[in-house]
C-alpha positions in Angstrom: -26.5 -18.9 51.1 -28.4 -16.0 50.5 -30.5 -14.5 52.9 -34.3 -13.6 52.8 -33.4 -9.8 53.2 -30.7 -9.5 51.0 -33.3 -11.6 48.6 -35.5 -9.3 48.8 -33.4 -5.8 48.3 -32.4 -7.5 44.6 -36.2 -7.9 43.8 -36.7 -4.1 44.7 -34.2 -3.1 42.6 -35.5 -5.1 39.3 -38.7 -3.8 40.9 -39.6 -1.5 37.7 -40.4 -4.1 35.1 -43.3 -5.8 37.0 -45.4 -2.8 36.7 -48.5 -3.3 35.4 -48.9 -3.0 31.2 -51.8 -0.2 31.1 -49.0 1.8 33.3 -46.5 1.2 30.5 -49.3 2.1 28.2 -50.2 5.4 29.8 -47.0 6.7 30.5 -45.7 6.3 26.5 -48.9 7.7 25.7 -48.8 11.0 27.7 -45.0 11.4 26.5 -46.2 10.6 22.6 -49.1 13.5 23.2 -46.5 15.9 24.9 -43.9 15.5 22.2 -46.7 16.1 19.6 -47.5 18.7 21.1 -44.2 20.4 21.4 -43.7 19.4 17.4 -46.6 21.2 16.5 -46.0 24.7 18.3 -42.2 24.6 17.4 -43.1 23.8 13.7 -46.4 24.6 13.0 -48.2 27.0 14.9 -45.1 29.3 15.2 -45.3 29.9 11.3 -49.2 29.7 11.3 -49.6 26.1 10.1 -53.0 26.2 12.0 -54.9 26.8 8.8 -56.2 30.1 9.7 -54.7 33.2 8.1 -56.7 36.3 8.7 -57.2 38.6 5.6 -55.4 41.8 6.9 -55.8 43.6 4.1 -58.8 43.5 0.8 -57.2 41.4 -2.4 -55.1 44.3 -4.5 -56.0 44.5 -8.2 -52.8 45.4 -10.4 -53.7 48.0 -12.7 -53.4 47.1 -16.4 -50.5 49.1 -17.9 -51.4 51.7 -21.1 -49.0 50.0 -23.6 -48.8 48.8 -26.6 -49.9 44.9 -26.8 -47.3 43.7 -28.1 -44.9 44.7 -25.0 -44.8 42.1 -22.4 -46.5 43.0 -18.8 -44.5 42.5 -16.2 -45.9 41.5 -12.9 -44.2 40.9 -9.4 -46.0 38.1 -6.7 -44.5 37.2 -3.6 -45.1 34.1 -1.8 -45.7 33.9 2.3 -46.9 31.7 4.7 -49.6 31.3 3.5 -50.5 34.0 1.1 -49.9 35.3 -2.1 -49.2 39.4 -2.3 -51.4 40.8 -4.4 -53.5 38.3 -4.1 -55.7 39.3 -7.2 -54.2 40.7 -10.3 -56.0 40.9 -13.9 -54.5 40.8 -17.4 -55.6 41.3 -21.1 -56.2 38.1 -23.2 -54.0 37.8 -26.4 -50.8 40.4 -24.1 -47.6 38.5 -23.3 -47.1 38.0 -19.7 -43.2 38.1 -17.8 -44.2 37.3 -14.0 -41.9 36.8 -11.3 -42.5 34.7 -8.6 -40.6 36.0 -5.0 -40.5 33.2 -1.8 -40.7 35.6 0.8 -41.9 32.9 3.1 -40.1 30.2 5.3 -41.5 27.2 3.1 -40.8 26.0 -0.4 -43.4 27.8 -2.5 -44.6 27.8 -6.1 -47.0 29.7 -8.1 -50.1 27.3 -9.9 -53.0 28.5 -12.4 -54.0 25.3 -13.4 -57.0 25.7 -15.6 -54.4 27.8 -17.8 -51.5 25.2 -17.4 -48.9 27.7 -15.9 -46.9 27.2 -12.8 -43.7 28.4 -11.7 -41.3 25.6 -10.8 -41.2 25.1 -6.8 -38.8 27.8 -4.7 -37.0 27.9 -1.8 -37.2 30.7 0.3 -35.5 33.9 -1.0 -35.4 32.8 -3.9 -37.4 34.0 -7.5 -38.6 32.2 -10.7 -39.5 34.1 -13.3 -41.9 32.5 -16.2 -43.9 34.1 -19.5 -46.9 33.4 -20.6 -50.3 34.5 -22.7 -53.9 34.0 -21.6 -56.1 33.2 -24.5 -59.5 33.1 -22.7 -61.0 35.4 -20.4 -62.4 34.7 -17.4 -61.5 34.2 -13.6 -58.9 31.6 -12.6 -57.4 30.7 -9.3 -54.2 30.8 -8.4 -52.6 28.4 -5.7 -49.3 27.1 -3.8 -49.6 23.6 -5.1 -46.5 22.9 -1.8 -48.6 19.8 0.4 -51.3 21.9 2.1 -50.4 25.5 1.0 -53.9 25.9 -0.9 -55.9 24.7 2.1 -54.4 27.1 4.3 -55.4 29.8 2.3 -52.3 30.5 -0.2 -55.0 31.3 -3.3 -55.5 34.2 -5.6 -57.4 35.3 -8.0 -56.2 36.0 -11.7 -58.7 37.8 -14.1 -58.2 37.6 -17.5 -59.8 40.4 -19.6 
């Protein structure tokens, strides 16, 4: 026969589950916000995934080159978290474009003018993609990362057609 005490000593050691549910409840809770936490400095914040990207520097304007029109212009972007370098560059309708597209950043990145329906195919980082095209219209167009949240974060530009 089992003894009160000893009866006892097995309740205290199963003593755990008869907490009350609003303990269970908080205690998840606080380790859910911690490990949210910890996901979003390692991740996020570290890479500057907070949304804000302080202009360092005024957008460049690439100067347009004195050639004949029929030679392609070459231009050279890179891509960074989360910013485009330059990050305004300006053309001449009607001239043959050859851009290449550098990830310089730690995120897949692409380059994106939709209004003129060019885009670079989406790059890993290090890598290039190189693309031609010719702007009929003048005008202002932007530029984006079309990657998830790239253009929210402040990965634009600004591409003037002359």
């Amino acid at each position: 026969m089992v003894s009160m005490e000893e009866n006892n000593t097995q309740e205290k050691s199963y003593g755990y589950a008869k907490r009350p549910l609003w303990q269970w409840i908080l205690l998840y809770a606080v380790i859910g916000i911690f490990l949210y936490g910890l996901i979003y400095y390692m991740f996020l914040a570290k890479k500057g995934g907070s949304g804000y990207s302080p202009q360092t520097s005024s957008p460049t304007s690439v100067p347009l080159a004195q050639s004949p029109a029929v030679s392609a212009r070459e231009i050279t972007i890179r891509g960074d978290e989360f910013k485009f370098d330059p990050a305004a560059i300006t053309v001449s309708a009607g001239q043959p474009v050859t851009l290449t597209f550098i990830n310089a950043g730690t995120y897949p990145h692409n380059f994106t003018v939709s209004d003129l329906n060019i885009s670079t195919r989406t790059i890993q980082p290090g890598e290039q993609d190189t693309i031609q095209f010719t702007p009929d219209k003048p005008g202002q167009f932007t530029y984006t990362c079309t990657v998830d949240t790239h253009a929210a974060s402040g990965m634009t530009g600004t591409l003037t057609v002359q």
